[in-house]
C-alpha positions as CSV (number, residue, x, y, z in Angstrom):
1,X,-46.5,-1.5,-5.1
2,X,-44.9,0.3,-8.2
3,X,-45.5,-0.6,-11.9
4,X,-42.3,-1.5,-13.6
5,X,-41.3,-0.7,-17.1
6,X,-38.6,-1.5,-19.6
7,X,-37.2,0.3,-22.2
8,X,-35.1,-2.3,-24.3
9,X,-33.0,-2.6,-21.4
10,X,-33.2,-0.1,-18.4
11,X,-35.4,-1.0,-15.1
12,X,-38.3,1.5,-14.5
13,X,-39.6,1.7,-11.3
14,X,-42.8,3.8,-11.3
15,X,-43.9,4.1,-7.6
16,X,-47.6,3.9,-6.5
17,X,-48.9,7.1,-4.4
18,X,-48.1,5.3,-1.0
19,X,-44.5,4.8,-2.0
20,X,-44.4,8.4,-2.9
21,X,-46.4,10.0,-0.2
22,X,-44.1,7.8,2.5
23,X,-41.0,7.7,0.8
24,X,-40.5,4.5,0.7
25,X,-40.7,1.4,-1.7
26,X,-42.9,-1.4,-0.6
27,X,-41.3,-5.0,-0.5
28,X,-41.8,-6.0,-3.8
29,X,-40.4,-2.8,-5.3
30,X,-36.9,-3.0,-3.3
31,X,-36.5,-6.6,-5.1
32,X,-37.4,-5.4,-8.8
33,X,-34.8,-2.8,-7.5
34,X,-32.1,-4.5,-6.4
35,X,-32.7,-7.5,-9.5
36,X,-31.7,-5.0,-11.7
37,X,-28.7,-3.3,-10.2
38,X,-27.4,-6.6,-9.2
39,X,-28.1,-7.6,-12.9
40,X,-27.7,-4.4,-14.7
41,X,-25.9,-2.3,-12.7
42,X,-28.2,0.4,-13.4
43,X,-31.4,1.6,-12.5
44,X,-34.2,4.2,-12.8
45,X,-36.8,5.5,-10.3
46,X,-39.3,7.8,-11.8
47,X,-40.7,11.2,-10.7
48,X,-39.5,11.2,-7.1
49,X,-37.4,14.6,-7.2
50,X,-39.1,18.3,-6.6
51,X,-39.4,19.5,-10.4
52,X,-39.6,23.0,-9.0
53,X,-36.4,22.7,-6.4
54,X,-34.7,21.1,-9.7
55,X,-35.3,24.1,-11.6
56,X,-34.3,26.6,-9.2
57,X,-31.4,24.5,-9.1
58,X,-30.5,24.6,-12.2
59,X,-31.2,28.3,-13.0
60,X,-28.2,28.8,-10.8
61,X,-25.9,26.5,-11.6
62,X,-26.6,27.2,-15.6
63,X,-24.7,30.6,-14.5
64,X,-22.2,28.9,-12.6
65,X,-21.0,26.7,-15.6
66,X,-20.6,29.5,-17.9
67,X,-18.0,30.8,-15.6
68,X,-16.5,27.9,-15.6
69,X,-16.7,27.4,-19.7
70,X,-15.1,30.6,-19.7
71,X,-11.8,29.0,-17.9
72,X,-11.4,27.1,-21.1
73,X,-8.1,24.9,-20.6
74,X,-7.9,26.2,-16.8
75,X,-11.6,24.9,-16.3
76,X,-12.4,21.9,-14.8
77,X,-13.4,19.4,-17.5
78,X,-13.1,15.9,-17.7
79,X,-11.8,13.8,-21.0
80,X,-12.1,17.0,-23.1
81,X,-14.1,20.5,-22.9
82,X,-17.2,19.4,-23.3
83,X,-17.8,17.8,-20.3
84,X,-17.1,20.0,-16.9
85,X,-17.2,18.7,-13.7
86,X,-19.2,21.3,-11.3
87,X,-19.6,21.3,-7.8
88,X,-22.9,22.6,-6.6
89,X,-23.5,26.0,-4.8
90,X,-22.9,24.7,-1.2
91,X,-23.6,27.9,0.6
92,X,-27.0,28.4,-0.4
93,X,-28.9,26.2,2.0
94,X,-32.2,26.4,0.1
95,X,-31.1,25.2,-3.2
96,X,-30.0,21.8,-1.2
97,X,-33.5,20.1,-1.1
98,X,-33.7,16.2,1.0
99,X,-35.4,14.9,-2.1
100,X,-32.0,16.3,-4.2
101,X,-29.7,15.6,-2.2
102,X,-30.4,12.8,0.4
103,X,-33.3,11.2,-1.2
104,X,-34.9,8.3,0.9
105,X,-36.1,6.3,-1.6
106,X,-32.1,6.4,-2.8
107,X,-30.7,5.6,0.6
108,X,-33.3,2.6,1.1
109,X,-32.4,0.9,-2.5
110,X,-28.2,1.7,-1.4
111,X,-28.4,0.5,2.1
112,X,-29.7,-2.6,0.9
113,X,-27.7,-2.6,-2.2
114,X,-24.7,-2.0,-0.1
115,X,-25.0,-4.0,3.6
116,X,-25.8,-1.3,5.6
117,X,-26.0,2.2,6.3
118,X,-24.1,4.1,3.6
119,X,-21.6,7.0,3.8
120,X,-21.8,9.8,1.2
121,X,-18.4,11.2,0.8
122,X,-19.2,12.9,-2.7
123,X,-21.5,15.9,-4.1
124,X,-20.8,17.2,-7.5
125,X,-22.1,17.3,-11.4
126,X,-21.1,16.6,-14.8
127,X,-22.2,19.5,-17.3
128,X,-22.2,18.7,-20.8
129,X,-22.1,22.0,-22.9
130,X,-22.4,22.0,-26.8
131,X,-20.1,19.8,-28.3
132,X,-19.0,17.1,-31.1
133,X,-17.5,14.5,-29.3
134,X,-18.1,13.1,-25.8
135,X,-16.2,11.0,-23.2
136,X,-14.1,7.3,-24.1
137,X,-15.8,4.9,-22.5
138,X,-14.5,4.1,-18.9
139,X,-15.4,3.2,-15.1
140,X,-15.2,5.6,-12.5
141,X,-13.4,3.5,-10.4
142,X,-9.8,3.3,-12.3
143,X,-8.2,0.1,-9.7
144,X,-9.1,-3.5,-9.5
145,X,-12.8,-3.1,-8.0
146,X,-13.8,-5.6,-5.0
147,X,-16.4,-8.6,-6.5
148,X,-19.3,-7.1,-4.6
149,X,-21.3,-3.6,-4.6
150,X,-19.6,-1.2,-2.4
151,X,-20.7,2.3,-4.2
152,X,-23.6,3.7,-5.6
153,X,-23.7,6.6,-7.7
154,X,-26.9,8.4,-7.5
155,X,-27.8,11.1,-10.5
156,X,-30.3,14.1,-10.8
157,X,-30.9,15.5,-14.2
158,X,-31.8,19.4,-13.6
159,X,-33.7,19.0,-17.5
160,X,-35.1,15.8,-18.8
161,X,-31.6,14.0,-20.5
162,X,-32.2,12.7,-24.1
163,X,-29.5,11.6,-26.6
164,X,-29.5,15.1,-28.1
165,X,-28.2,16.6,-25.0
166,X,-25.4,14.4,-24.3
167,X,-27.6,11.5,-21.8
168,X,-24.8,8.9,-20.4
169,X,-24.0,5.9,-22.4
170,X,-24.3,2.5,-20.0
171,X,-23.1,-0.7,-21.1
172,X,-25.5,-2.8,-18.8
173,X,-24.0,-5.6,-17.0
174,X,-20.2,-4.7,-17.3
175,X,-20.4,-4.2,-13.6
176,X,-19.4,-7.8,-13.1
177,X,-15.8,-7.2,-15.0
178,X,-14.0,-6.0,-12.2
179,X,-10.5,-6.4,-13.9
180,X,-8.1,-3.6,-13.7
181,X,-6.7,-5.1,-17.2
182,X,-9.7,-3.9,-18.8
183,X,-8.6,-0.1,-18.5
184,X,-6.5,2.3,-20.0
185,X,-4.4,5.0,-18.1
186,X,-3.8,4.8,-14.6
187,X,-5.3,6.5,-11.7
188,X,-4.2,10.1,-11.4
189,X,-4.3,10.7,-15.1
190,X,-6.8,13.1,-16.8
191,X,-7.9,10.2,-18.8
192,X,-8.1,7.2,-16.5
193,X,-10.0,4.2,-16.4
194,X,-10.6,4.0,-20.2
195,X,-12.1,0.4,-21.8
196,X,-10.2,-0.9,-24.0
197,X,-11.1,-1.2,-27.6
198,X,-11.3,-4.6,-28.2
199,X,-13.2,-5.3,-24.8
200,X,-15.7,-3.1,-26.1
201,X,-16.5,-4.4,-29.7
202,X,-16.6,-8.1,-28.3
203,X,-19.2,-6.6,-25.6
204,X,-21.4,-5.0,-28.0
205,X,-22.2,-8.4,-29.4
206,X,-23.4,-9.0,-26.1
207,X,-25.5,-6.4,-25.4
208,X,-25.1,-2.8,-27.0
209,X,-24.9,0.0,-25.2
210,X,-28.0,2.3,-24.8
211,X,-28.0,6.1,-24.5
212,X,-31.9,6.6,-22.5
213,X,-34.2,8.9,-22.1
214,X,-34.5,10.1,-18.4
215,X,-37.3,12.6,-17.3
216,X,-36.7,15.5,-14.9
217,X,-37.9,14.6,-11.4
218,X,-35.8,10.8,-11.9
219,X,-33.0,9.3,-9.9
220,X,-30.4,7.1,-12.1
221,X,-28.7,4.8,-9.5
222,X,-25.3,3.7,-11.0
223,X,-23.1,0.5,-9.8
224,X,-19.7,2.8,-9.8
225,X,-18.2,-0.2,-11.8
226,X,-20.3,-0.2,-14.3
227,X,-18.9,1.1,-17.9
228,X,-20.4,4.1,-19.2
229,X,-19.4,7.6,-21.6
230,X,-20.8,11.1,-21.1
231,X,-21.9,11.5,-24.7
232,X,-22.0,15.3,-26.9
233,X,-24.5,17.5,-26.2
234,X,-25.5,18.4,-29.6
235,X,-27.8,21.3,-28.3
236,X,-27.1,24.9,-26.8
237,X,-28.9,24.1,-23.5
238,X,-26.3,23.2,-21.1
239,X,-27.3,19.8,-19.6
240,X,-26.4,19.3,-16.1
241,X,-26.8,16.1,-14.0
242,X,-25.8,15.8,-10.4
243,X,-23.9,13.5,-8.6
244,X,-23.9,11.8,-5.3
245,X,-21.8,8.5,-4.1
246,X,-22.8,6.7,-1.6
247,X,-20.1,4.1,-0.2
248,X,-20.3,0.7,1.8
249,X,-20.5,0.7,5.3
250,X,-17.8,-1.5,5.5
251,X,-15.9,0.1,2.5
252,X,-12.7,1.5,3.8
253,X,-13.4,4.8,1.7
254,X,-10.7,8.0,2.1
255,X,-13.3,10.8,1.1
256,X,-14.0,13.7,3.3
257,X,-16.0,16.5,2.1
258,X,-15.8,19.9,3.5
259,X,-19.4,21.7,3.7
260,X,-20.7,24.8,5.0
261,X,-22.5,24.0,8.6
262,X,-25.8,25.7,7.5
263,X,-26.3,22.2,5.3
264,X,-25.8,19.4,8.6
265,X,-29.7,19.8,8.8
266,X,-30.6,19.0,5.4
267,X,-27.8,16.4,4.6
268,X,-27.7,14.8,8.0
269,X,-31.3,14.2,8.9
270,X,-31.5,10.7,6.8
271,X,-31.3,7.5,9.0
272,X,-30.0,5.4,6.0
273,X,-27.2,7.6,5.1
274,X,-24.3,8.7,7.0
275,X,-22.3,12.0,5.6
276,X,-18.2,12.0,5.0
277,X,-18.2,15.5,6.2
278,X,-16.3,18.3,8.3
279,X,-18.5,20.5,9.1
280,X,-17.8,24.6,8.8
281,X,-19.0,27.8,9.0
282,X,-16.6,29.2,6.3
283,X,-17.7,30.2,3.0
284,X,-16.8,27.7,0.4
285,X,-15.9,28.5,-3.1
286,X,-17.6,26.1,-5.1
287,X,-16.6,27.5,-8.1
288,X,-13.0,26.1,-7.1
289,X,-14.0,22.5,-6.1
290,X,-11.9,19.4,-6.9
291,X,-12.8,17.6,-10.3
292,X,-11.0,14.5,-11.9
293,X,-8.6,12.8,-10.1
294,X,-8.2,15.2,-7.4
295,X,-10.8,12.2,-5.8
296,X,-9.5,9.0,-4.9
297,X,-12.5,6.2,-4.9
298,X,-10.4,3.8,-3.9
299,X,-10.2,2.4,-0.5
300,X,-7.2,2.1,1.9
301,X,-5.3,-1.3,2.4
């Protein structure tokens, strides 16, 4: 099975060779797993991603946020400049890897996590540029959340994340408040779903947040509840982490993603993960994807 490790608060799951040459955690490794997002709401899994088709990756999407930096106010940032929200380059088939993209290892923990097989309705990044202030603290999902798991965020880093280039803040555990009366700004704002002050000084007592250290090659799986800040990057190496959500099965999500048809093979081909997708064989600009509230996580009545 995999050794586990914890920093002061994250889990670590380290996988032995057979759960990395097979994909797939033994028994004892899906419990430590899903103990800690149940507990936690957040969870790492060590040197499972293709360091090699991350940094290909990232070569190209490096390029891509510049272009978008460029846009300034017109760009597509979230909270406030530092922070753009950037879709990947969707018609380049080879810089969409399984172990990037639709990782098994992910889709095992989530379809347990979740009851079921998954949908993934949502592909993008967060690219923290050079900056002196970072994100409010806030949940992702701005509405009163259901009292169970029913999304998963999934994160790549394309570079190994520290505190000096902007890592995410979690506040472990806040998951469990699923009280629309602990936000700020509603849904379809720029800056919705922000915690409030007070709610956050009297958790800190509790248990402080933690800005990590995660190594290239990692998944982050994220309860979408949980509390959390996209902190400055205080260096000139644009830090990029990907995104992915993967929803309940029984989660009346409204997502649809339109992707280029050349993908379907590497996207579709996991049996624990269904995809949200209309299929085409247009080109899509990617460079003029949706960002902030243009996405609606909440489910239908």
């Amino acid at each position: 099975m995999a050794t586990t490790a914890k920093s002061p608060s994250i889990v670590t799951l380290r996988l032995s060779e057979a759960e990395r040459s097979t994909y797939r955690l033994s028994q004892r490794s899906l419990q430590t797993a899903l103990e800690a997002m149940h507990r936690d709401g957040v969870l790492v899994i060590e040197d499972i991603v293709d360091k090699k088709a991350i940094d290909r990756l990232n070569e190209r999407m490096k390029k891509d946020a510049i272009t978008l930096m460029e846009r300034g106010e017109d760009g597509p940032f979230n909270y406030n400049l530092g922070n753009l929200q950037q879709s990947p380059p969707y018609n380049d088939s080879e810089l969409f890897p399984p172990s990037i993209f639709s990782n098994p290892i992910a889709s095992q923990i989530t379809s347990s996590l979740l009851g079921g097989k998954p949908t993934m309705s949502f592909i993008s990044s967060n690219a923290a540029v050079k900056a002196e202030v970072g994100q409010p603290v806030h949940a992702d999902a701005d509405f009163a959340h259901p009292s169970i798991p029913f999304a998963t965020v999934v994160n790549v880093g394309l570079i190994d994340m520290m505190p000096e280039n902007g890592s995410t803040q979690v506040w472990l555990g806040t998951h469990k408040d699923t009280s629309i009366e602990s936000q700020e700004g509603a849904h379809g704002e720029r800056a919705s779903g922000r915690i409030k002050l007070g709610l956050l000084e009297r958790r800190k007592e509790i248990s402080p947040p933690i800005q990590p250290f995660i190594s290239k090659g990692s998944l982050v799986l994220r309860d979408l509840r949980l509390w959390h800040a996209g902190m400055p990057n205080k260096t000139y190496d644009i830090r990029i982490m990907l995104a992915m959500i993967h929803f309940a099965p029984w989660y009346r999500q409204r997502m649809t993603m339109k992707l280029p048809r050349s993908l379907r093979p590497t996207l579709d081909g996991n049996d624990h993960l269904n995809i949200a997708a209309n299929w085409t064989d247009e080109k899509i600009d990617h460079l003029a994807g949706a960002f902030g509230n243009a996405f609606d996580f909440n489910q239908d009545p």
